[in-house]
N, C-alpha and C positions, 0 to 999 in steps of 0.2 A: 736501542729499544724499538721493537716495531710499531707501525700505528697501523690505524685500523683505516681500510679505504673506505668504508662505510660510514663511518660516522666520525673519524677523525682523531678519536682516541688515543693516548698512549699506555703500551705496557712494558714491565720491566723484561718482560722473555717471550718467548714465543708461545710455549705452555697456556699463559694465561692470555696469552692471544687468539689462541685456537679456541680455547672455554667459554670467550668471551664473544668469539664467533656464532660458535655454539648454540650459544644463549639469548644473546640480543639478533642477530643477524641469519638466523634459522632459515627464513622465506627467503631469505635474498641471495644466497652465497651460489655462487657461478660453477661450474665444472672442476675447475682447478679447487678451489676453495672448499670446496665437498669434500675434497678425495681430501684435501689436506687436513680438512677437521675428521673427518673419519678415521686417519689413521692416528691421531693423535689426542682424541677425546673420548675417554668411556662413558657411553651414554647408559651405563647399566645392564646391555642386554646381549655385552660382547660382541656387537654388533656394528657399531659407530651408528651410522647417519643413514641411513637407506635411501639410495637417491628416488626410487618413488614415492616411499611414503613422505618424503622431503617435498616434492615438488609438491605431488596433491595436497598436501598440510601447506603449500604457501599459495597454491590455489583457493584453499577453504578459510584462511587467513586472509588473502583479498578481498574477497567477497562479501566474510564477514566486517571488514575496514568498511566497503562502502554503504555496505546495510546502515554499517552506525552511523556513518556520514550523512548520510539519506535520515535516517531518525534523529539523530541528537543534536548534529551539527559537531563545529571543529569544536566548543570549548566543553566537551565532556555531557555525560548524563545525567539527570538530577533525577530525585525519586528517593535514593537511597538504596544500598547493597550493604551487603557485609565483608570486611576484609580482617582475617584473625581475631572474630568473633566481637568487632567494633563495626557499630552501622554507622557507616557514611552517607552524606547527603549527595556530595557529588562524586560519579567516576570520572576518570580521564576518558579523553577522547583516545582519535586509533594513536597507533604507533607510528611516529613520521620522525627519519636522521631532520629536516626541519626543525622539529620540535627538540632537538636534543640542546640539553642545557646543563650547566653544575653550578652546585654553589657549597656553603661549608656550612657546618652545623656544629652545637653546642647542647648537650641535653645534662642537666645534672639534678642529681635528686637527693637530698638531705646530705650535701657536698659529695657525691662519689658524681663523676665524670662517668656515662655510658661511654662504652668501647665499643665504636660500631664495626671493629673492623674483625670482632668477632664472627666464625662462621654463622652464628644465628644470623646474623642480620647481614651475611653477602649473600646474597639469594637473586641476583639478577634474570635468572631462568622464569623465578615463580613469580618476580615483581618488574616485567618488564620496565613499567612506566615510571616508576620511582625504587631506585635501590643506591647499594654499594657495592663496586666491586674491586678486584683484585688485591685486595687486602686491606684497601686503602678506606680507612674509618673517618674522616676529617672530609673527603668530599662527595657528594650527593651528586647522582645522574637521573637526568630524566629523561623519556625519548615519547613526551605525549603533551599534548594541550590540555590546557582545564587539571592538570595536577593541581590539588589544593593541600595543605598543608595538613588539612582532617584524614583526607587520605594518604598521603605520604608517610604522617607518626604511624596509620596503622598499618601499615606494611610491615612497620617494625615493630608491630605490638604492643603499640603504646597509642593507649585513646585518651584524647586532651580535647577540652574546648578553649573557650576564653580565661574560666576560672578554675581547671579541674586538669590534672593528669593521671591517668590509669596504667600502671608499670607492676609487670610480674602482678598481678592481681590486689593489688592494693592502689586504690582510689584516694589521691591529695585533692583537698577542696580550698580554695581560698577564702571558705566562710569558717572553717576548721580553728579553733583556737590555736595559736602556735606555729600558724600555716601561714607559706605567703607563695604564694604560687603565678610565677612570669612567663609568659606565652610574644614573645614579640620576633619580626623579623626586620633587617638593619634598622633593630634600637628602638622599634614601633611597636604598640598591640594591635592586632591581629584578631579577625574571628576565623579560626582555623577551619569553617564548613564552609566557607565562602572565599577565605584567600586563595590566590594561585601561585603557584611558584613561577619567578621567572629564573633565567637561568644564562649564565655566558658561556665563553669556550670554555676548554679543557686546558689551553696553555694561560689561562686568565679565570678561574673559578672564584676568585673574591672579588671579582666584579659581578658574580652573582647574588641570590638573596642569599642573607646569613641566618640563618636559623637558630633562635635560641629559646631554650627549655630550661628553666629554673623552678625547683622545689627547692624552698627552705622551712626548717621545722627547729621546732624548739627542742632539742636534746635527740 
């Protein structure tokens, strides 16, 4: 299985080596590494990877890293944005192998288990800072500081605070009769605008935070 020189990663083939390349390690990937994602990644436009628009996109991705740096500092920006039409209080800061961390997650809603390892939610390209990938639904990747847990659910389209989870457009409240709604991370509550994830290696991810999400309803 190869790993990634970048951030240390492993994948079960090379396929999703190259994707993963692709996606997380864009700015960074060297001469060799280009040619080899380009021949082996559709980026859409039958094209691969175009080695300038590559560079100046990781020149304009530097730049933009130390603007933030300079404005918000390492642990993210507060203000509030919106990510899949949920307004968060805080973003992530830049994107640093640093900051790379995993941990494992549990979301369940009126007993059905979400399957994160559905394509909806392997989206590493669109959700640098917090996603899943390579099929793998059980472990969470981060590659940014100030990750909070408000932002991370909504990556994946689901907006939760302390008492509340919003999934596929329906809104659980744990003042709800019937409702009992648990937001904790290893076994604690949590205020998801303000927590950060931390996160360990890849060959040790349950030494990460555990994320768990419980809805339970009466009938």
């Amino acid at each position: 299985m190869p790993d990634c020189d970048y951030c240390g990663d492993t994948f079960e083939d090379e396929q999703a080596y190259f994707e993963h390349l692709a996606a997380v390690h864009e700015g960074e990937l060297g001469a060799i590494d280009r040619r080899r994602v380009e021949a082996n990644v559709d980026t859409g436009d039958g094209a691969g990877l175009p080695t300038g628009p590559l560079v100046l996109g990781g020149v304009l991705l530097f730049a933009a890293a130390v603007v933030g740096y300079v404005l918000f500092g390492l642990n993210g920006a507060s203000g509030g944005t919106t990510v899949n039409g949920f307004t968060v209080t805080q973003s992530p800061g830049q994107i640093s192998s640093g900051a790379h961390g995993h941990g494992l997650i549990n979301v369940t809603i009126a007993g059905e288990e979400i399957d994160f390892s559905q394509p909806r939610y392997q989206r590493p390209g669109e959700f640098r800072a917090f996603h899943f990938e390579g099929g793998n639904g059980r472990v969470w990747h981060k590659h940014a500081s100030g990750v909070t847990l408000e932002y991370a659910m909504a990556t994946l389209g689901i907006g939760i605070s302390e008492d509340t989870v919003t999934v596929d457009g329906t809104t659980y409240r744990e003042s709800d009769a019937g409702t009992n709604v648990t937001v904790t991370v290893n076994g604690d509550p949590v205020d998801p605008a303000t927590y950060e994830l931390a996160g360990a290696s890849d060959e040790n991810p349950q030494a990460g935070d555990f994320i768990k999400i419980v809805v339970e309803t009466d009938g």
